[in-house]
C-alpha positions as CSV (number, residue, x, y, z in Angstrom):
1,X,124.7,115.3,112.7
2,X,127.2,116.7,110.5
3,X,126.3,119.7,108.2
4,X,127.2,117.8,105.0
5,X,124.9,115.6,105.9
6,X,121.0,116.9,104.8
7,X,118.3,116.9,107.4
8,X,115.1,115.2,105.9
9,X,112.2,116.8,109.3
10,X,111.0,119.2,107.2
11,X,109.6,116.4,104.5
12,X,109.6,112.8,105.4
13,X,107.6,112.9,108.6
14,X,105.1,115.2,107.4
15,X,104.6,113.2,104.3
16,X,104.4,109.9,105.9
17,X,102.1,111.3,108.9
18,X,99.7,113.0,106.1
19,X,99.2,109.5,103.6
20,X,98.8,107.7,107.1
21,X,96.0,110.0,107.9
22,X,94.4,109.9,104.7
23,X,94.4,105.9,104.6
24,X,93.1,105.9,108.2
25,X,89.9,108.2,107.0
26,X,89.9,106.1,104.0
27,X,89.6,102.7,106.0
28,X,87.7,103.7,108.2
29,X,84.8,104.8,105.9
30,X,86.0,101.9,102.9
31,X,86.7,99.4,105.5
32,X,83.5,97.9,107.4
33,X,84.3,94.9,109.6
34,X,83.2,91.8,108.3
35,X,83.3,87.9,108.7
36,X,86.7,86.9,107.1
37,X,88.3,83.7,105.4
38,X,90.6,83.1,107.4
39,X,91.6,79.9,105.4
40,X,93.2,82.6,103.6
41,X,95.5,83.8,106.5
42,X,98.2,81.2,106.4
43,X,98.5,82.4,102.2
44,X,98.7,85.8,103.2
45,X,101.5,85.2,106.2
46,X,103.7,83.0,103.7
47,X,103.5,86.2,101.5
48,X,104.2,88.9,103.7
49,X,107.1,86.6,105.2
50,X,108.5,87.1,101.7
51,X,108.1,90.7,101.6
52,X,109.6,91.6,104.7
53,X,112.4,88.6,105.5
54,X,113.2,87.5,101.9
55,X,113.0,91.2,100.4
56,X,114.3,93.0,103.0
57,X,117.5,90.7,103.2
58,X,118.0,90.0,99.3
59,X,118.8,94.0,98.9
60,X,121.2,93.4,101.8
61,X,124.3,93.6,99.4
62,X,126.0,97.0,99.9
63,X,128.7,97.1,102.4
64,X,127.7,100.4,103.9
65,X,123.6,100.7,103.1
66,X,122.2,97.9,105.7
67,X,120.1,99.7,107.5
68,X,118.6,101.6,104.7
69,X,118.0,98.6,103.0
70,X,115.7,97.0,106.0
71,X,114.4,100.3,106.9
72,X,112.9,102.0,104.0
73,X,112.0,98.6,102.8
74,X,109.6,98.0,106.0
75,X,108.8,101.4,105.9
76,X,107.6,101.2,101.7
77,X,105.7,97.9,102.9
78,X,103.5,99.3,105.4
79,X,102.9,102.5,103.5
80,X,102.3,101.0,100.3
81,X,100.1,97.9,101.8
82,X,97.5,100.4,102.6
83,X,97.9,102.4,99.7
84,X,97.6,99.2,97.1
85,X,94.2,98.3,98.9
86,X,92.7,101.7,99.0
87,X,93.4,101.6,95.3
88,X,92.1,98.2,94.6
89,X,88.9,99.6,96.8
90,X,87.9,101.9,94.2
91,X,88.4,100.0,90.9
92,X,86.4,97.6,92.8
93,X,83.7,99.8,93.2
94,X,83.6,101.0,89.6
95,X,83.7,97.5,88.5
96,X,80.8,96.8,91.4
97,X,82.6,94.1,92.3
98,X,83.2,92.4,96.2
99,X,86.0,91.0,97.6
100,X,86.9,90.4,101.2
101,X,89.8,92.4,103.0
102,X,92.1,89.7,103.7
103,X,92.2,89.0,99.7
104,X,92.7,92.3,99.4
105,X,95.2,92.4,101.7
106,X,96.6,89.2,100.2
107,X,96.9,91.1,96.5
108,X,98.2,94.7,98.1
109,X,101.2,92.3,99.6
110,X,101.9,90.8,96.3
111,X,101.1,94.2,94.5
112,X,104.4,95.5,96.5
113,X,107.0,93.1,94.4
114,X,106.5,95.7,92.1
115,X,107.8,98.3,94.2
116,X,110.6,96.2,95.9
117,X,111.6,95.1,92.8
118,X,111.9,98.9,91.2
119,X,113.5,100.3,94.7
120,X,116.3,97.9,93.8
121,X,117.3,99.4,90.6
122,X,117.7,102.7,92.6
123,X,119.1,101.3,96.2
124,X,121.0,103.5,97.1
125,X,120.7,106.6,94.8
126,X,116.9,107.3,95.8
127,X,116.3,109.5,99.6
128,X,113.1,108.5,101.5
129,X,110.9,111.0,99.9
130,X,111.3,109.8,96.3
131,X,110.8,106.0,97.2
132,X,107.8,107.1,98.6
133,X,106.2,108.9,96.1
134,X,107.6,106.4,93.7
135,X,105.8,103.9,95.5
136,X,102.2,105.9,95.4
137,X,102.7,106.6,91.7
138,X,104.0,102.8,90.9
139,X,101.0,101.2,92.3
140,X,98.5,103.2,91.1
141,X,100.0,102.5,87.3
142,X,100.2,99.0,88.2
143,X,96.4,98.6,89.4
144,X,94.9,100.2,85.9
145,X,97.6,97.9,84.3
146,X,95.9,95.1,85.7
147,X,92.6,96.5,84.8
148,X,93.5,97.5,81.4
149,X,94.4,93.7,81.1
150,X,91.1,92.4,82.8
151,X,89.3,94.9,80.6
152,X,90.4,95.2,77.4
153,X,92.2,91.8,76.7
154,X,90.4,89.5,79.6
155,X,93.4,88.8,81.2
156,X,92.7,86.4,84.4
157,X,94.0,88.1,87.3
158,X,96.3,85.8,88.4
159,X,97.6,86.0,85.1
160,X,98.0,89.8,85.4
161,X,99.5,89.6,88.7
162,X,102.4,87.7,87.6
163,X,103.5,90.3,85.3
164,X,104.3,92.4,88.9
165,X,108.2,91.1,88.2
166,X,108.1,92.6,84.8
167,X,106.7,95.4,85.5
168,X,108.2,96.6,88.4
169,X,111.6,95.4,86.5
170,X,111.6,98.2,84.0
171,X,109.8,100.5,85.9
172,X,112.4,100.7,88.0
173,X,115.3,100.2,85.2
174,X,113.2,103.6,83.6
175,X,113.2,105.9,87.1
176,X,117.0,104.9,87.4
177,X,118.1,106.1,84.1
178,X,116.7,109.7,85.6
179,X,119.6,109.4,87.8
180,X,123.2,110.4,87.7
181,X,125.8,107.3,87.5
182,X,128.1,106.9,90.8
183,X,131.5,107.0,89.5
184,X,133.4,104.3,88.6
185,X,135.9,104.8,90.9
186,X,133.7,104.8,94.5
187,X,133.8,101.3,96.3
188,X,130.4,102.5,98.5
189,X,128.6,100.3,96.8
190,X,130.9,97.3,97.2
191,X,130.0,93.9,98.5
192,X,131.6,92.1,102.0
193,X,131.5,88.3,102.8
194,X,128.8,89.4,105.8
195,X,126.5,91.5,102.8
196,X,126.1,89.0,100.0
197,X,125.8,86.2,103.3
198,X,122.6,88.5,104.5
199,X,121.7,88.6,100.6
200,X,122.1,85.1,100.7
201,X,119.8,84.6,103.1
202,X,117.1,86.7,101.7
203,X,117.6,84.3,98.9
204,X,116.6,81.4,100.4
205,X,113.5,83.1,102.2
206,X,112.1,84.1,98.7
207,X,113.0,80.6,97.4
208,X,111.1,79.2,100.3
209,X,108.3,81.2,99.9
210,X,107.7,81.6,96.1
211,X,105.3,78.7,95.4
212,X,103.4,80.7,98.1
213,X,103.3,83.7,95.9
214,X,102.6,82.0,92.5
215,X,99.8,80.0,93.8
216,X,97.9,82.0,96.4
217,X,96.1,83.7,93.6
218,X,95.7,80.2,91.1
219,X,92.7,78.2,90.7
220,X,94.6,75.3,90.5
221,X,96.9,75.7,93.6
222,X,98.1,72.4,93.6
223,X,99.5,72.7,90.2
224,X,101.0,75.8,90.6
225,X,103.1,74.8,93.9
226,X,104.2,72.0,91.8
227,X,105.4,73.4,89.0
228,X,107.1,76.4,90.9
229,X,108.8,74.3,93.2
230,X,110.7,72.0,90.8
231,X,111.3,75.1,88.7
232,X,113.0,76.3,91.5
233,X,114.7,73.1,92.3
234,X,116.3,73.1,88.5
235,X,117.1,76.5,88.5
236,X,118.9,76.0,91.7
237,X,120.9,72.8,90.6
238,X,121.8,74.9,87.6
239,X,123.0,77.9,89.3
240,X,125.5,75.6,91.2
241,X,126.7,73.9,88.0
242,X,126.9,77.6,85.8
243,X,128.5,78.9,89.2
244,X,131.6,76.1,89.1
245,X,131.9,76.5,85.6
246,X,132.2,80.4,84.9
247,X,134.8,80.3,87.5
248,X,138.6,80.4,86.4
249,X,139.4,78.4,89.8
250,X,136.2,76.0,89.6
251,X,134.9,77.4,92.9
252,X,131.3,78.3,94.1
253,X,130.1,82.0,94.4
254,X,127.2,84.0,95.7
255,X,127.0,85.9,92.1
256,X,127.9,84.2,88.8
257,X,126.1,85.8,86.2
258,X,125.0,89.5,86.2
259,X,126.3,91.1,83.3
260,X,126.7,95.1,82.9
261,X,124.4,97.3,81.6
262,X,125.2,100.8,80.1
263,X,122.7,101.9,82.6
264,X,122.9,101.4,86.3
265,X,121.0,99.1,87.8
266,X,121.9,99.0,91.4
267,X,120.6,95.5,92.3
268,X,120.7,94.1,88.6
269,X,116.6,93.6,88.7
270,X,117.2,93.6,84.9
271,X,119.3,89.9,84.5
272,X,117.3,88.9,88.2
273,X,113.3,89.9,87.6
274,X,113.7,91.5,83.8
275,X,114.9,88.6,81.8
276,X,113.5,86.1,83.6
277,X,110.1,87.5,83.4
278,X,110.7,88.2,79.8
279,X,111.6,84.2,79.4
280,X,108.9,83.3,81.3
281,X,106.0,85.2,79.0
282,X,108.0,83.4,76.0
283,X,107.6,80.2,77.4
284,X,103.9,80.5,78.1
285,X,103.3,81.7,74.7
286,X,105.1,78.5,73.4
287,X,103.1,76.4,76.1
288,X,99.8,77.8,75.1
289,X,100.8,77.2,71.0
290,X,101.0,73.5,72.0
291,X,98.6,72.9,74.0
292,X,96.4,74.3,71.6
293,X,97.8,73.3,68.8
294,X,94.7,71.4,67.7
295,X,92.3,74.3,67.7
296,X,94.2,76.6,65.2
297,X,91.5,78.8,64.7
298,X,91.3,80.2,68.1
299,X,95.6,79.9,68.6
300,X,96.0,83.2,66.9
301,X,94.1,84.9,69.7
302,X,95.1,83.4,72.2
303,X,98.4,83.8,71.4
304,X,97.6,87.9,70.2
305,X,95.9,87.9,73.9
306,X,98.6,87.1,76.2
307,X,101.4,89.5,73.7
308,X,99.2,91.8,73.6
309,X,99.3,91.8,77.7
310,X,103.2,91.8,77.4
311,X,103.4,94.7,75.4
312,X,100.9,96.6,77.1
313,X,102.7,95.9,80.6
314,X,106.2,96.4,79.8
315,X,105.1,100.0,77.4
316,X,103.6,101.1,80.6
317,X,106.2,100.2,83.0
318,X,108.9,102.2,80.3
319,X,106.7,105.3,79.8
320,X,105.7,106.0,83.5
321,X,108.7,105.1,85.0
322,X,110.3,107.4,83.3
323,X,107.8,109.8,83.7
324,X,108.1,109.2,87.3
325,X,112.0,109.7,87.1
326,X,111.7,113.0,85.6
327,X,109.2,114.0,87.7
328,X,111.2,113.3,91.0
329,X,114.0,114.5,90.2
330,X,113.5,117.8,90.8
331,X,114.8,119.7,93.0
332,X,112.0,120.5,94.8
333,X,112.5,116.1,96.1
334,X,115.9,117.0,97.3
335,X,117.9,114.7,94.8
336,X,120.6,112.5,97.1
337,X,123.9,114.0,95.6
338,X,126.6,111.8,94.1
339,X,129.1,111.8,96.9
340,X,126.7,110.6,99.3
341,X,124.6,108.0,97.3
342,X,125.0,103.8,99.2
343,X,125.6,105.8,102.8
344,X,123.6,104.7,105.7
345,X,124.9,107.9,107.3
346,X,123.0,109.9,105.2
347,X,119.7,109.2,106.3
348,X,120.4,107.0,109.8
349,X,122.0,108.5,113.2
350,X,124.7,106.2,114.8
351,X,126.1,106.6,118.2
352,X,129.6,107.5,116.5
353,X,131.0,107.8,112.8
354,X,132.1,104.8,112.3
355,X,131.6,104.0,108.5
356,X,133.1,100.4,108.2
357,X,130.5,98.6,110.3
């Protein structure tokens, strides 16, 4: 390997080997075997499909950063599966509440959005050892989010869990202002028909999968597949007509709308999670005011309720993801320099140097 090139055996392996030895002590004490629903199984394997395939290919958009992309996304999954349901464990336990394993498991998977969703504002920028610890630190702020919501506001925790996109949206958008901006002038991170194809794919996995996600945790599954399917379905149509028209030669194309930000946002999680999360707690606010529109002396609260669960998730997200930013960008984490940020090379061994693969 090259000498310009920094050699991570003195921290990642020891890091990763030490939290997998701590979870296996952990499980193995927390974790008694018994009889599981596996009715639930099929829930969790549409979830974890989405995770890993849709996930895992979505970020697939930089020319040169393929097989960090797959990699450290896998590699942040596993780790951060077992680290979301060790969590969970113990607020269980100080709420003295049960809950089988494969829920659990079900909730760590879906826990992990956050994560994903926040690596993608940094793709690229952030070395192994960061994500990691970014991934500890995120999901034990997301958890007492949760809880916070469940406690203080009674929040359902379905409910709760579907603020995962906002708030690993500007959680991430926080960590990466920490950063240093690539310049302008670099074409590393630059797209190729065969990138945004593979991000293209991704695409459809999570589009597949995503009535999955939003009703594995519903009480009223039925409805919730429903209504996220032919949201999907118009979103998609629209995306094909908004594609055509914002075109100057009326052609389709993989990206028609991502607007810049001062701030840079690797992935754009702010227009693709951010926003839409954002829309999406308006629209439930405007939902609940009519359906309730009949009972106005409970509307206030309910409305003040699910605002009040907003604000509270997207203050935390802001405040600890910047925390977290500062915090890792030490120097002690070994910051990825400038020059070398979207390089697979930096961090992956191939038979030759190559770099336009």
């Amino acid at each position: 390997m090259p000498s310009s090139y920094r050699n991570f055996r003195n921290s990642v392996p020891w890091l990763i080997l030490s939290l997998e030895a701590v979870f296996i002590v952990l499980f193995n004490v927390l974790f008694p075997y018994d009889g599981e629903l596996m009715k639930s199984y099929p829930a969790f394997q549409d979830v974890n499909h989405m995770m890993i395939f849709g996930f895992g290919f979505f970020l697939m958009f930089l020319k040169r950063y393929g097989f960090s992309t797959t990699g450290f996304n896998l590699l942040l999954m596993v780790l951060g599966v077992q680290c979301s349901m060790l969590i969970d464990t113990f607020i269980l336990l100080l709420q003295e509440k049960s809950q089988h394993h494969l829920e659990r498991l079900i909730e760590a998977a879906m826990s992990m959005t956050a994560v994903v969703i926040s690596t993608g504002a940094v793709l690229g920028k952030a070395n192994p050892v960061q994500l990691i610890l970014m991934t500890v630190l995120e999901l034990i702020v997301f958890r007492m989010t949760r809880w916070m919501n469940d406690t203080f506001l009674q929040v359902t925790d379905n409910i709760s869990m579907m603020h995962v996109h906002l708030f690993g949206a500007y959680f991430g958008l926080a960590f990466s202002s920490c950063f240093s901006e690539p310049s302008p002038r670099t074409d590393k991170n630059a797209r190729t028909p065969k990138s945004d194809l593979l991000s293209m794919l991704g695409t459809l996995f999570l589009w597949v999968f995503w009535p999955s996600f939003n009703s594995v945790l519903s009480d009223s599954k039925w409805r919730a597949i429903y209504n996220t399917y032919f949201g999907l379905a118009v979103s998609a149509v629209t995306a094909f007509a908004l594609s055509v028209l914002t075109t100057k030669d009326g052609k389709f194309r993989m990206r028609c709308l991502n607007p810049p930000l001062k701030l840079h946002d690797t992935s754009g999680v702010h227009f693709t999670f951010g926003m839409p999360a954002v829309l999406g707690a308006l629209a439930q606010v405007i939902l609940l005011i009519i359906k309730n529109w009949n009972n106005l002396p409970s509307l206030g609260y309910l409305v003040m309720i699910q605002v009040g669960a907003f604000c509270l998730t997207i203050s935390v997200a802001l405040i600890t993801g910047l925390i977290a930013g500062l915090i890792l960008n030490l120097r002690l984490f070994k910051t990825t320099p400038v020059s070398k940020y979207f390089e697979d090379q930096f961090y992956w061994e191939f038979p030759h140097l190559a770099v336009g693969f």
